[in-house]
Legacy VTK file of the C-alpha trace (Angstrom):
# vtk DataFile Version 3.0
C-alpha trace
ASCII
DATASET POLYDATA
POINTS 275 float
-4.919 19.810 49.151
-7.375 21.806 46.990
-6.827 23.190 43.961
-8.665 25.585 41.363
-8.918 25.004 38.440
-8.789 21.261 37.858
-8.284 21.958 33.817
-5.997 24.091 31.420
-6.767 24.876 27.742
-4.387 26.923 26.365
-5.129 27.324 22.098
-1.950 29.130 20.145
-1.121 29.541 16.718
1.415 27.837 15.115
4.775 29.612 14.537
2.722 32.471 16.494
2.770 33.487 19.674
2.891 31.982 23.167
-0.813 32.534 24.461
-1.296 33.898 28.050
-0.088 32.548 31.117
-2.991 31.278 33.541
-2.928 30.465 37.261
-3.386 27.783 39.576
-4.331 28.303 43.113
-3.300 25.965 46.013
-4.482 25.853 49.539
-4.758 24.179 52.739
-8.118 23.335 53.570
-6.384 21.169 56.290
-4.628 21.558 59.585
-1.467 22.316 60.041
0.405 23.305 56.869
0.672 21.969 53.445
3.808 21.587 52.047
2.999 21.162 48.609
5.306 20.103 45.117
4.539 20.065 41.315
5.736 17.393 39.661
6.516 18.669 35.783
8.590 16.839 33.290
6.964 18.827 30.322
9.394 19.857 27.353
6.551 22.880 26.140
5.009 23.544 29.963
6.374 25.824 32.863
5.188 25.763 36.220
6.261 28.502 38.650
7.221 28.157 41.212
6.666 24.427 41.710
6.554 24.258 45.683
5.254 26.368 48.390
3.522 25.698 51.693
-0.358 27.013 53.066
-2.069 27.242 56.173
-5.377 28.126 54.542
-4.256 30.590 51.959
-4.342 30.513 48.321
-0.924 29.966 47.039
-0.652 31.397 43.466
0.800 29.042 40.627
1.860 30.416 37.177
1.519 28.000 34.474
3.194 28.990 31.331
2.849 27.148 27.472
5.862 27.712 25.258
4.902 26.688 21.868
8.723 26.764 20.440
9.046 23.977 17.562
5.874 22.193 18.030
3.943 21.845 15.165
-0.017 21.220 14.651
-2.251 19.408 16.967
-2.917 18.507 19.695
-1.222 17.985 23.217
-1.546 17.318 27.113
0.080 16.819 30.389
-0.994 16.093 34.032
0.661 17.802 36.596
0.917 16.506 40.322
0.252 18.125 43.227
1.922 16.289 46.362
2.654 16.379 50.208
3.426 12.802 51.795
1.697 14.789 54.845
-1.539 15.615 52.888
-4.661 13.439 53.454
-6.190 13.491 49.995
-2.102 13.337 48.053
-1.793 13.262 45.230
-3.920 15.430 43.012
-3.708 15.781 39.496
-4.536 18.477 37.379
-5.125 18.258 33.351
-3.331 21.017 30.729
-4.514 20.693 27.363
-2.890 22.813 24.610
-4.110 23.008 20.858
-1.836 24.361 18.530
-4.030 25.128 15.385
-2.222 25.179 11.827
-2.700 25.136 7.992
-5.801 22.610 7.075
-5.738 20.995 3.706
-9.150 21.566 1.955
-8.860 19.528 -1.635
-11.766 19.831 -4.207
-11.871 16.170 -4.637
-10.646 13.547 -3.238
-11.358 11.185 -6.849
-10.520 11.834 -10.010
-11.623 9.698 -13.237
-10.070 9.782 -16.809
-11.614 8.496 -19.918
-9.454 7.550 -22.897
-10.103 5.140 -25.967
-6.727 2.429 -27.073
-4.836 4.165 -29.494
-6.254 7.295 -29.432
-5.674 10.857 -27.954
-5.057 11.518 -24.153
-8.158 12.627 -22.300
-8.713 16.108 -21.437
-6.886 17.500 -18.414
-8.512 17.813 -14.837
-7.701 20.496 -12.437
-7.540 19.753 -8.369
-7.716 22.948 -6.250
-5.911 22.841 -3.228
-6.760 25.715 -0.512
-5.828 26.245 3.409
-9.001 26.444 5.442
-7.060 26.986 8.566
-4.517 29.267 10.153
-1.393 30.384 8.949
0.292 29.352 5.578
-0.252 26.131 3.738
2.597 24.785 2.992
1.914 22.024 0.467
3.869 19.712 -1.595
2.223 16.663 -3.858
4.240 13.229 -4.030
3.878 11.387 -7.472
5.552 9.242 -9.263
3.529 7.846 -11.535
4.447 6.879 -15.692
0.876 7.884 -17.051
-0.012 10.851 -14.727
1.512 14.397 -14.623
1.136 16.720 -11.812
1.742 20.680 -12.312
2.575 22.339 -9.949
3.843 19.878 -7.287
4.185 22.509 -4.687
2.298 25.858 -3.594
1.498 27.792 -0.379
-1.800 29.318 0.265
-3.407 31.367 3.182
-7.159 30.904 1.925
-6.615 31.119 -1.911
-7.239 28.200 -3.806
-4.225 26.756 -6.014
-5.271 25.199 -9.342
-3.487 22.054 -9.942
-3.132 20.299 -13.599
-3.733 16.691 -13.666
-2.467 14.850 -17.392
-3.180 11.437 -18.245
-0.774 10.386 -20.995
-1.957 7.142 -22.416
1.307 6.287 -24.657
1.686 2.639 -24.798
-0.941 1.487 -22.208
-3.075 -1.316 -23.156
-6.669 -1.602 -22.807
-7.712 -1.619 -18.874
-8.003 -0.062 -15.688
-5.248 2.044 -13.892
-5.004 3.637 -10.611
-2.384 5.883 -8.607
-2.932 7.773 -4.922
-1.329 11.023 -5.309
-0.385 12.450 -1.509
-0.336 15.922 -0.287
0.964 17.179 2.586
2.444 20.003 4.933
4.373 18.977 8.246
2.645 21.677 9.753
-1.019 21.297 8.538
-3.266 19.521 11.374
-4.932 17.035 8.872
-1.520 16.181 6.633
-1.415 14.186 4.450
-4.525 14.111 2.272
-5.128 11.620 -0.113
-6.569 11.853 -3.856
-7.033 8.711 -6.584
-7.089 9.409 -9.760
-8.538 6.355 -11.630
-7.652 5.886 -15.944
-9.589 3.792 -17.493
-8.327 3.134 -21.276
-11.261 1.509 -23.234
-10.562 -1.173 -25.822
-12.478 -3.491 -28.142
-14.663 -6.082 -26.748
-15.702 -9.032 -28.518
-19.934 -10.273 -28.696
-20.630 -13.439 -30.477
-23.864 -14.316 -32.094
-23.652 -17.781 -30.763
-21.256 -19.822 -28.250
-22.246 -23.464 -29.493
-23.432 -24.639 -32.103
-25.068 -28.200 -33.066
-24.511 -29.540 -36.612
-26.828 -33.163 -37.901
-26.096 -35.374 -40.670
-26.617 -39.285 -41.273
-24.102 -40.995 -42.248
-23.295 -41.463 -45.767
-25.426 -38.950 -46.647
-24.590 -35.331 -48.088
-23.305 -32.541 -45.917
-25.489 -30.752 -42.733
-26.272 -27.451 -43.751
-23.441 -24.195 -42.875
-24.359 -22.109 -39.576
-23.345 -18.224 -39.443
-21.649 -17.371 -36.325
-21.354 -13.496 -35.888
-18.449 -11.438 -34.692
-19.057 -7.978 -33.388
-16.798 -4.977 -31.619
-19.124 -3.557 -28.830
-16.250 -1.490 -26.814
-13.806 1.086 -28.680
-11.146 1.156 -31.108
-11.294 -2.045 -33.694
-11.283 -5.329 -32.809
-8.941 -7.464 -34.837
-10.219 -10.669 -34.711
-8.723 -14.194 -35.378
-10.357 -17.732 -35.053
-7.786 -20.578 -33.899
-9.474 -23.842 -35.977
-7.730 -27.254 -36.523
-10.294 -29.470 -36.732
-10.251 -32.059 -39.787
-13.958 -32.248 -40.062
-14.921 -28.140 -39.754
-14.011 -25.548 -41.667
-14.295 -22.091 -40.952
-14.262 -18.930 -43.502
-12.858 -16.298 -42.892
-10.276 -16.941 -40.258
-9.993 -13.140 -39.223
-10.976 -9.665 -39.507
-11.810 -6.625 -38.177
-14.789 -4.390 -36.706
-14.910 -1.437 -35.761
-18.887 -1.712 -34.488
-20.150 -3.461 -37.451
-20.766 -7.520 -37.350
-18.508 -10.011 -39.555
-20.219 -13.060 -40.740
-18.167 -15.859 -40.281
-19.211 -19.176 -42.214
-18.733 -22.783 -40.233
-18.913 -25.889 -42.529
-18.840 -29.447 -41.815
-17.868 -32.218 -43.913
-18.732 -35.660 -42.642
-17.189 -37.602 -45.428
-14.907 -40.422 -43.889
LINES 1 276
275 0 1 2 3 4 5 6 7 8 9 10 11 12 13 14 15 16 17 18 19 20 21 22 23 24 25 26 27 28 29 30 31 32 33 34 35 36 37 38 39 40 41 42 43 44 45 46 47 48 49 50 51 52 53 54 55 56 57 58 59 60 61 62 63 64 65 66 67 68 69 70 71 72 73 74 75 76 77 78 79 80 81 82 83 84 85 86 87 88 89 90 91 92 93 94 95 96 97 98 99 100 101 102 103 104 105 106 107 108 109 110 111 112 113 114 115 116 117 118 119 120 121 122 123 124 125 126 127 128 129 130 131 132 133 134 135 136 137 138 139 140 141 142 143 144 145 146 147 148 149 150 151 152 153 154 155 156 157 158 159 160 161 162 163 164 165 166 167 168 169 170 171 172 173 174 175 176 177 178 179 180 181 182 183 184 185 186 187 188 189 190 191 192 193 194 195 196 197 198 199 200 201 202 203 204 205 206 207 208 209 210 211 212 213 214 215 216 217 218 219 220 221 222 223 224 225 226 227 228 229 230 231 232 233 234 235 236 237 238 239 240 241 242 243 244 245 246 247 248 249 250 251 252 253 254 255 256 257 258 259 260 261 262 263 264 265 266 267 268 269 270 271 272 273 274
């Protein structure tokens, strides 16, 4: 058995057009005659016709692509060239077929939001989504997220880019970090779906201390040890609305609570040794 050409590559649009038919030649390079047979089981390939026989002629194959309901990417088959009679049987030959589609192009794939407990959303963020490949981009965004808006959730493009507003509403969320992994996708696009994370961060108050132990003398009998200042300062956003849990018999602490909203509280610890 030979055969020419060992490989196929067929390329096509999708939803387009069939591309060309090419041909395979078989031929004895044998004695006697080769009764060759194609063995195809391929939903999107034709073969024709599939049999023949050759004394030393080239017997001419037609191998067809129909691209009917496939979508983007990428596909093969080996065909089988056989005669129980042949020396070198079987032979195999390779058809490749790419079927190029939309391709998702996103302008980022992160997004990060800013916004202070208590206070006003952050400022919207746009995410352009364009079609860097053939055809028309069919795309659709997934979210379901409390704290996030997407508008639009769905566009097409065929090389424009579509402007996409992302919100961040920060109504009841504490102080912290949030996340969610917004999807887009097109059945037909070749690299669906596409992922972008848009990260919230919502700042709070954070609490310093001057001091986190402190060491008080006396002798007994004696008079009372001196007071100690410990210092309480907000060094994040918002206010801090501090309270100091104390139920000690022999410490007293003034004040219990307060507030900062960047400046430092003084907070007086006393110790009475009496008893």
């Amino acid at each position: 058995i030979s055969f020419d050409p060992s490989t196929f590559s067929f390329t096509a649009e999708v939803d387009g057009t069939n591309p060309d038919d090419q041909i395979l030649t078989i031929s004895n390079v044998g004695m006697g005659t080769l009764n060759w047979q194609i063995t195809e089981t391929c939903d999107w390939l034709t073969v024709i016709p599939d049999n023949g026989s050759s004394t030393g002629e080239s017997d001419a194959v037609i191998v067809s692509v129909d691209i009917t309901n496939l979508s983007a990417g990428y596909y093969d088959y080996e065909l089988t060239i056989s005669d129980p009679c042949a020396m070198n049987t079987p032979q195999t030959v390779t058809v490749d077929l790419e079927v190029d589609g939309p391709i998702i192009e996103l302008s980022d794939p992160n997004f990060y939001f800013f916004a202070e407990e208590g206070g006003t959303n952050p400022d919207d963020q746009i995410l352009t989504v364009r079609n860097v490949g053939l055809g028309t981009l069919n795309w659709s965004i997934t979210e379901d997220c409390s704290w996030l808006t997407v508008i639009p959730t769905s566009g097409s493009s065929t090389g424009e880019a579509d402007a996409v507003i992302l919100s961040a509403d920060i109504t009841g969320l504490s102080a912290g970090y949030y996340n969610y992994k917004l999807a887009i996708s097109d059945p037909c696009a070749m690299n669906s779906p596409q992922t972008v994370f848009v990260n919230l961060e919502v700042l709070g108050p954070i609490i310093e201390l001057s001091d986190t132990s402190f060491d008080f003398i006396a002798e007994e009998g004696t008079i009372n040890p001196d007071d100690q200042i410990l210092t309480i300062r907000n060094v994040g956003a918002g206010i801090l609305n501090w309270q100091i849990t104390e139920s000690c018999s022999w410490l007293d602490v003034e004040p219990h609570s307060g507030s900062s909203s960047g400046e430092t509280n003084a907070v007086i610890l006393s110790v009475d040794i009496e008893g």
